[in-house]
N, C-alpha and C positions, 0 to 999 in steps of 0.2 A: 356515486353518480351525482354531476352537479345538478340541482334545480334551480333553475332560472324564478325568483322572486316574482316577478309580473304575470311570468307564465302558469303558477302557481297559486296568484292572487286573482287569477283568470277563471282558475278549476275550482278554488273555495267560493269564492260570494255567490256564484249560480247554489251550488249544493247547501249553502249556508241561506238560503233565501225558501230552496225546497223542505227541507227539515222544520225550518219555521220551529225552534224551540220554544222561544217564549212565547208564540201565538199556540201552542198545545198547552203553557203551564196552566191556565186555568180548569183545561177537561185534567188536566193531570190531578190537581187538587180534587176533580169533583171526584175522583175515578178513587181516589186513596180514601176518601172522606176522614176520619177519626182514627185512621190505625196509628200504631206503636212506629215510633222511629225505625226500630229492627226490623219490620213488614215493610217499611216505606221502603230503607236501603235495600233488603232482597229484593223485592220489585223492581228497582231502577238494574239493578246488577242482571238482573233476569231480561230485563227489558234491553238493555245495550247490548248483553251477549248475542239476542235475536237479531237486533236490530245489524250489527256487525256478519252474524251468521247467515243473512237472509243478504245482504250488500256487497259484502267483499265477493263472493261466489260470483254474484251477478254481474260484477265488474268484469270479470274473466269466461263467463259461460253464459252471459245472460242472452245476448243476441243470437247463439248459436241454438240456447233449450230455446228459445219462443220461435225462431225453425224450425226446430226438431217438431216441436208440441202443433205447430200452427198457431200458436197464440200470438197477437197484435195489443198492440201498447193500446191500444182501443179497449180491449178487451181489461187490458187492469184497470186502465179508468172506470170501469163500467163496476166492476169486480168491488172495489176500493170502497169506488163512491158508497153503494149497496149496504158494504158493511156499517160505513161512517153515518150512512142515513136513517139505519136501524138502533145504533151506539145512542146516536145522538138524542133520535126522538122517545126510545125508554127513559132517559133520563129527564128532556123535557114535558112528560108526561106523569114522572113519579112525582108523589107528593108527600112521601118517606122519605127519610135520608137514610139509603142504602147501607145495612151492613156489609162491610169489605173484606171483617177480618176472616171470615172460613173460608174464602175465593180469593182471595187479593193475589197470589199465587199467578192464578190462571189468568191475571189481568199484564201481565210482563210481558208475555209473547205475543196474546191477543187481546188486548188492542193496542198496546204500548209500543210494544215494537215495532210490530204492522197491527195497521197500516199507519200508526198517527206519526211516529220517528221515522221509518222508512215504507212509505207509501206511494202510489203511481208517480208521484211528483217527485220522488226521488228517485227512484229508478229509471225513470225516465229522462230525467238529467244525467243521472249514470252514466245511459245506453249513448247521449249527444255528446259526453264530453270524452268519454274512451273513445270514440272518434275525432274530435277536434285536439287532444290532449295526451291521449296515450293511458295505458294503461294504472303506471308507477303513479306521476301526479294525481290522478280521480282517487286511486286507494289512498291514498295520504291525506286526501281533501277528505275522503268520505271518512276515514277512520276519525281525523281533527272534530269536524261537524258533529260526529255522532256522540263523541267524546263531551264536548260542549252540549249538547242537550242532555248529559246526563249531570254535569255541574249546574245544569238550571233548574234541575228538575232536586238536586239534593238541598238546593237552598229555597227550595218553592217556599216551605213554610214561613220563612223569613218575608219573602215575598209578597205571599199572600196576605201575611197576617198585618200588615198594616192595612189591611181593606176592612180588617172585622170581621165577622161572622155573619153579617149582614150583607154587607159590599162582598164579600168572597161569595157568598149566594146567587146574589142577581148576578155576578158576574160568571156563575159557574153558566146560570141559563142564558144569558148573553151567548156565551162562550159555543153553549150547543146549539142552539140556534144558528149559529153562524156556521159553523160543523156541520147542521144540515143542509143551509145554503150551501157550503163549498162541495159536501156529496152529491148534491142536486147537479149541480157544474158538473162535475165531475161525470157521471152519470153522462147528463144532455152533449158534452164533448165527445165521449166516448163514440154515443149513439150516430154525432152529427158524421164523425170518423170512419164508422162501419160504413155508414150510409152515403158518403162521398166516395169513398174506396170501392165501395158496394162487396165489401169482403163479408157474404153470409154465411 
């Protein structure tokens, strides 16, 4: 099947703008703290398989299960934000530096994959460009995009470590800080959503 280049570079930069890779590498760093390269890699591999597992489906049935269910993109903003607001602010509030290595496991599918790689903001471009785009082109974009945040995420330490251990700190709390402003967004959109739809 041909794909038309423009049309294609139509469907990447929206989903490449929602995934926001390298605006997650620094929760990503704070999220991994000090594990072993071997825990980092199953993590990111755990974290894309989600991240791909929870997307691709969505690309094909997402509009029809949030029919089925009643659920409103309202409702995953709301959903998302909650989680990211919760994420955010135990780590803005710890003043340990988190051991990772007996849970880091449990951190691929949640938070990693959802919602920080595929979150209302990517879904939600999903649901607008399998409309404008078709189904073929969004899969290819989203598989590409999701692919790409996990090369950003296996050379984080590269990344990071020119900040130190210092600058990599304040910018992990930077980082969630900001995390919790965009939950907060997230959240207040959701709310202003229901409540102009008046969908209770």
């Amino acid at each position: 099947m041909h794909i038309h280049l423009k049309e294609f570079w139509l469907c990447f930069v929206p989903l490449f703008v929602a995934v926001d890779a390298l605006g997650v590498l620094p929760i990503f760093s704070s999220l991994i703290g000090a594990a072993e390269t071997g825990q980092v890699n199953r993590l990111i591999r755990t974290s894309i398989i989600t991240a791909l597992c929870v997307a691709l489906p969505f690309i094909f049935l997402g509009e029809w299960v949030l029919r089925l269910l009643g659920i409103t993109v309202a409702d995953f903003m709301i959903a998302g934000g909650i989680i990211l607001l919760m994420l955010s602010v135990r780590d803005l509030l710890s003043t340990e530096k988190r051991s990772v290595a007996a849970n880091l496991e449990e951190l691929g599918p949640v938070p990693l994959g959802v919602p920080l790689i595929v979150g209302p903001a990517v879904l939600t471009t999903i649901m607008l460009l399998v409309r404008q785009r078709g189904f073929v082109l969004t899969a290819i974009a989203t598989i590409i995009n999701i692919g790409i945040a996990g090369a950003v995420f296996v050379f984080s330490g590269r990344i990071m470590g020119f900040m130190g251990a210092g600058g990599s700190q304040i910018a992990s709390k930077i980082a969630n800080l900001l995390l919790a402003a965009i939950a907060i967004m997230l959240i207040r959109k959701g709310i202003i959503i229901v409540v102009a739809t008046r969908n209770f």
